[in-house]
N, C-alpha and C positions, 0 to 999 in steps of 0.2 A: 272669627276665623277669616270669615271675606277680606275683612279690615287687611288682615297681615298680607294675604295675596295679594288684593291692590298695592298695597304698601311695597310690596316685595318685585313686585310688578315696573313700577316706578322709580326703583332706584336702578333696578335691570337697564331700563331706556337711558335712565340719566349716564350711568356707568357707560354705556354702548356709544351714547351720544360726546360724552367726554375722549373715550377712544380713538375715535374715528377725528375728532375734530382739534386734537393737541396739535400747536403750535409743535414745527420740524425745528431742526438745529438750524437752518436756513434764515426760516423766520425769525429766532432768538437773534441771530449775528446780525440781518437786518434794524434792529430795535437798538441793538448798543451801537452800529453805525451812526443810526439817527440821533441819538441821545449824544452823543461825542460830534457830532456834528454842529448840534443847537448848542453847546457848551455846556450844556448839564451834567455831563460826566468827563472827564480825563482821562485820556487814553494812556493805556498800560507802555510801560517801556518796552522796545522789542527786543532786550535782552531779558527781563526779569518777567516779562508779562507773558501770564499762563491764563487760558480758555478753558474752562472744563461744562462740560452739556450732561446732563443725567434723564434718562425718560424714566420713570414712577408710571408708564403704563394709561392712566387718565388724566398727569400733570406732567411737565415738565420743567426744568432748571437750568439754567445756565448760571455761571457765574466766573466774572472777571477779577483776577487778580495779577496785582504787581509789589515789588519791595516792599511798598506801602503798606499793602493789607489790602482788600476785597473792594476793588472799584467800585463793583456792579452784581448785583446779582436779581435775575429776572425768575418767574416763576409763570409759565402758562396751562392756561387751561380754557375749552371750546373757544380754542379761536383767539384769546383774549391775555395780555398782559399784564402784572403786575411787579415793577421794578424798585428797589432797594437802592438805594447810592448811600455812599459816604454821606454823614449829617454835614449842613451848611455851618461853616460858621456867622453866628450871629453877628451882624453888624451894630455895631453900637451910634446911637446918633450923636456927633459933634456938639458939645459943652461951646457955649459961647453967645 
């Protein structure tokens, strides 16, 4: 029974500590500037390109779309990043 309190205890803090420390819509819009900056991502058309931000409470999402289909889409949690792009295409090495 202790087991579960500790247990129960600990996801309490973690939950608390994820809350408090979610990446704002601010920070999300800063991450795809930088990203569209370094050339890793393409910026949405200013007619068809739509921003949309979602808070989940202990994560949060943004994600950019244009004509194309879904530029960008970031997910944060304490503080911390993790972004999705369009896959590369593979470059093929020159025959010759």
């Amino acid at each position: 029974m202790r087991v579960v309190i500790v247990l129960f205890l600990l996801l309490a803090i973690a939950g608390g500590a994820a809350y408090m420390t979610r990446p704002d819509q601010g920070l999300h819009r800063g991450v795809a500037v930088a990203l569209m900056e370094e050339g890793k991502v393409d910026a949405p058309d200013s007619a068809t390109g739509k921003y949309a931000f979602d808070d989940f409470y202990v994560v949060t999402r943004s994600t950019m779309t244009s004509d194309a289909g879904k530029l960008l889409e970031c997910w944060g949690v304490y503080s911390r990043f993790f972004c999705l792009g369009p896959a590369a295409v593979a470059q093929t090495p020159a025959a010759g």
